[in-house]
Every structure is written in structure tokens, then in C-alpha cells.
N, C-alpha and C positions, 0 to 999 in steps of 0.2 A: 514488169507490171507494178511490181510493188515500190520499187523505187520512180515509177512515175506517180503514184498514188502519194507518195510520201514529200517530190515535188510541189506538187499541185498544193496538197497541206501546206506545206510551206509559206509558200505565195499566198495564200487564202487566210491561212491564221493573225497576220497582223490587221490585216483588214476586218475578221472579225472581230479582234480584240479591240481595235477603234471604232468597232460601231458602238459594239458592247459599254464601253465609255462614255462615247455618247448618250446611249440611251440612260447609264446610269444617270452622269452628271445633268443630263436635263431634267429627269425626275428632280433630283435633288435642289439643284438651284431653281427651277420650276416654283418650289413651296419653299424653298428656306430663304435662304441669301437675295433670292431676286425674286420678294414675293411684294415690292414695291411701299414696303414700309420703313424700311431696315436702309440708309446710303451710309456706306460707308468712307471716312476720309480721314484720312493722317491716323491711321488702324485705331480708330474708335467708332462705335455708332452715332448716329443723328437718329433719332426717329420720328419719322413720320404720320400718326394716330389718326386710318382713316381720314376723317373727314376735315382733317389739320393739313393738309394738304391743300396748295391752292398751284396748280401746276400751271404757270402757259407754256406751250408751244409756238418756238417761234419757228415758221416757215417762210419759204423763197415762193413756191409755187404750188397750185394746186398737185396732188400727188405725194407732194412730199411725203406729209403727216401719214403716209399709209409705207411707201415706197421704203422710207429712214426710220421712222418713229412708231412704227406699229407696237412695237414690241416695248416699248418706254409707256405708250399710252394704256395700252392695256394692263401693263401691270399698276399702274396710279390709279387705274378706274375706282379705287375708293376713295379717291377723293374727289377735290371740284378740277376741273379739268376745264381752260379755254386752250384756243387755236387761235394765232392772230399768223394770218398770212400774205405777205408784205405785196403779192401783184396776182394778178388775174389770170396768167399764164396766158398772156395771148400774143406770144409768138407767132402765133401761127393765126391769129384772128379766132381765136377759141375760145376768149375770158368768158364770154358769159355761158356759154356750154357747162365749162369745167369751174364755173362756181356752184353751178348747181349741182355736176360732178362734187363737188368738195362737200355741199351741206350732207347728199347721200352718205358719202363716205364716213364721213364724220360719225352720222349717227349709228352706223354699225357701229365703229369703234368706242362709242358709248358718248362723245360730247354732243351737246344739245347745238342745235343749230343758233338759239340766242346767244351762246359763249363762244362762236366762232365769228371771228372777223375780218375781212379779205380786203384789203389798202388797197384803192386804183388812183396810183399817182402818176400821172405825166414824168418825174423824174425817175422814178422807180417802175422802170418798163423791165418786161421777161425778156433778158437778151446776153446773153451769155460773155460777149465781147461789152457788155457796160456795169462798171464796179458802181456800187451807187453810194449815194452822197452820206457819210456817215453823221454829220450833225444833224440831216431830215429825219435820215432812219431811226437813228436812236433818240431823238424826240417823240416820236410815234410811237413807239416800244416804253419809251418810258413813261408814257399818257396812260397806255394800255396796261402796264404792272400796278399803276397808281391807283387808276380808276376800279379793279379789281382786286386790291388788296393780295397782291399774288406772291408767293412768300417761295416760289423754285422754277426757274427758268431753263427750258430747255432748247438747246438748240443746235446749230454745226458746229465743230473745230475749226481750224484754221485751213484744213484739207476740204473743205463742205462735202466729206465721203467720195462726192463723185469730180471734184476740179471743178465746179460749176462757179464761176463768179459771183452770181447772185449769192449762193453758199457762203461763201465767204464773206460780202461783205454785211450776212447778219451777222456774223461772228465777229465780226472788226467792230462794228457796231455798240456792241453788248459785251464787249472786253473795253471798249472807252466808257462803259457806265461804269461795270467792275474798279477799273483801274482808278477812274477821276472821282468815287465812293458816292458815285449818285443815284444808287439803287436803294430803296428804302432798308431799312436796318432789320435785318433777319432774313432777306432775299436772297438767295445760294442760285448759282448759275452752274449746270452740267451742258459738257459739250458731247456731243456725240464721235465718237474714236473714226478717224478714217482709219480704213486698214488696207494692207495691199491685194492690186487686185487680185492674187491666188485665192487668198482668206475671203475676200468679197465675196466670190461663186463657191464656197465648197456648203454653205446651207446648212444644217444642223450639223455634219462634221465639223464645222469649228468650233463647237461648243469647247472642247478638251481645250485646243489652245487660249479659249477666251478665257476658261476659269483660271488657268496656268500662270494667265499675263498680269501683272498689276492693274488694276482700275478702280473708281471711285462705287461704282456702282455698275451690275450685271445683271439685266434681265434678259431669261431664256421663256419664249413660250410653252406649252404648254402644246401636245397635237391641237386639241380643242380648240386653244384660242390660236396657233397659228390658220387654221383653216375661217375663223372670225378673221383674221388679218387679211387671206386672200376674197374672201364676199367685201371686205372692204374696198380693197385693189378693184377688185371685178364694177365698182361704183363708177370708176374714171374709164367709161366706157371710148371718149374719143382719144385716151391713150394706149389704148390697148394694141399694139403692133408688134408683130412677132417676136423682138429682141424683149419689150417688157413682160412678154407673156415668160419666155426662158427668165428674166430676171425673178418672176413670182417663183421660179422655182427651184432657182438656184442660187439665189443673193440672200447673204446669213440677216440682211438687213431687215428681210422678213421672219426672223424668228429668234435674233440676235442683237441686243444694245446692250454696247460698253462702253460706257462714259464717263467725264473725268469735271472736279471743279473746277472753274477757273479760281 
């Protein structure tokens, strides 16, 4: 009996000790390191002061900014915050549904419905199998940073988190302003980190590995504001189907952004 009692410990005690982690490190980077004022790059600070912050979000599709960027958005909420989101999502003949999906959303996660701006372009359709045109795109994007005075851009890496085409070619996009210096002067660009998909579903357990990894900047929610992040989700009602209902609850992407400068 006691040597099964002492088994079972066994097996159980690392798993407590990673939750234990867990809950520490979320506390901690919660209010210190990723309390969205503070990005770190080339092991110095940049600071952020409030309302010196002029963020956009760049998105592919309605969902996004909740599904990827919860966790980015809500730790900037001190400052000005747009969303520019490059198509309607109407794969499915849904754009206009899931725009007005997207204004809801939005406003939970604190951006005002006049700072968000949703592109319905004929060459930039939601289609997974079409890369789109990067001198359109990054014309557009770069009209929207200009006309906003927007001083940190965020958006996918070269992986767009989930392989999604559209994903990627914001990101191609907005490494040809990066690269060709046609971003206005003091405009910083963070991508969003793919990760693999074990670390995608483990949900606040990846916290430990995320603090562990190198990156530019870490925001971990908070319970509070991760359950703000799922009323935001809960907004994009015609996508709510069983697989993204398990993604609310098991993708760190809702409670986890690790991103890097270009």
C-alpha cells in the first residue's frame, strides 16, 4: 500500500510542481515584464508611457485579433490601440456577419469601433490557397500607419501561427516596409512567435517554457483578463464550431504572446 501511495506521488509531484510554475510565473510576468509597457530587444528596455503607445494590429481575418492577439491587445490597452483587418472573412459568404462580429469583439477587448478598419478588396479575398499581392498590401498598411501616426505594429511571423496563407502574406508584406526603410522613423514591428503545435494546445502550461525561450516581448494574461479574452471570442458568434470552441480552451494563444522585432 505504501509503496503504491509513494508511486502515485511520484507521477503526481512533477505535475504539481509545473502547475505550481505556472501559477507563479503568470503572477509575475502578468504585472512585471509583460505588463505591456516595458518590450524588450537586444537585452535593453524600450519604454512604452501609457498613452505613447500608438499600436496597430494587423489582421487577415475577422477572429483573428481575439483567436492570436488577445493577449498583445489587452496588455497595450493603455494606450491608443487600431485594428486594420485586411478581408471580410467571407469564405464562406459571411463578411458581413463577421464584421459586425469583429466591431463586437473589438469593443470588449477595449478598441473603439472608429480605430478599427476592415479592407474589402476583390484582390485580397479570405482564401487560404491565395498569397496576396504584397505591393497592394503593403500600400494599404502603410496609408493606415501614416494616416494614424502609429509608432508599433503588430502582427504574424512568417509561420502566420496557424500555416494560413493570408497569415503570411501580412507578414511578407510588412518585412518589405521593414526591409526597404519605409516605415516612418520610430515605427518598431513585433511578430507574433509560431510555435509547435504540442505548445499551441497546452494553454497556460506553457507559460514556464515561454518565459525560458528567448523573445522580444511576453505577455501572459492575467485569469481576469483571460476570461475578457474568451467574451471577446464568444463575439464571433458564426465561428463558434466545436474545434474553436476546444481552441478557447486550449490554445496558449489565448492567454499567451511571444513576439519578436523584425
Amino acid at each position: 500500500m505504501a509503496a503504491r501511495i509513494l508511486s502515485i506521488a511520484l507521477l503526481i509531484s512533477p505535475l504539481v510542481l509545473w502547475l505550481a510554475a505556472c501559477w507563479w510565473l503568470r503572477r509575475r510576468h502578468g504585472t512585471r515584464r509583460c505588463d505591456g509597457r516595458t518590450l524588450l530587444t537586444d537585452g535593453s528596455a524600450r519604454r512604452f508611457s501609457g498613452d505613447a503607445v500608438r499600436a496597430l494590429f494587423v489582421t487577415a481575418h475577422p477572429d483573428d485579433e481575439t483567436m492570436f492577439f488577445a493577449p498583445s491587445i489587452l496588455k497595450l490597452a493603455e494606450g491608443r490601440l487600431w485594428l486594420l483587418c485586411a478581408s471580410t472573412g467571407n469564405y464562406y459568404n459571411q463578411g458581413t456577419v463577421r464584421k459586425e462580429e469583429l466591431l463586437e469583439s473589438c469593443a470588449v477587448l477595449g478598441i473603439p469601433p472608429s480605430n478599427v478598419t476592415v479592407i474589402d478588396h476583390r484582390d485580397l479575398p479570405d482564401d487560404p490557397s491565395v498569397e496576396w499581392d504584397t505591393s497592394l498590401l503593403s500600400a494599404l498598411i502603410l496609408k493606415h500607419i501614416e494616416a494614424n501616426h502609429i509608432n508599433l505594429v503588430l502582427t504574424f511571423d512568417a509561420g502566420g501561427v496557424s500555416g494560413h496563407t493570408n497569415h503570411k502574406s501580412l507578414f511578407t508584406a510588412i518585412r518589405y516596409l521593414h526591409s526597404e526603410n519605409k516605415l516612418p522613423e520610430g515605427c518598431q514591428v513585433l511578430t507574433l512567435e509560431t510555435v509547435s503545435l504540442l505548445r499551441k494546445y497546452l494553454s497556460i502550461l506553457d507559460v514556464p517554457i515561454s518565459c525560458l525561450r528567448s523573445q522580444d516581448a511576453l505577455f501572459v494574461l492575467t485569469k481576469e483578463e483571460a476570461e475578457t479574452a474568451k467574451r471577446a471570442m464568444w463575439c464571433h458568434r458564426s465561428q463558434l464550431l466545436w474545434f474553436r470552441r476546444l481552441y478557447v480552451v486550449f490554445s496558449r494563444y489565448m492567454v499567451i504572446n511571444s513576439l519578436r522585432f523584425l
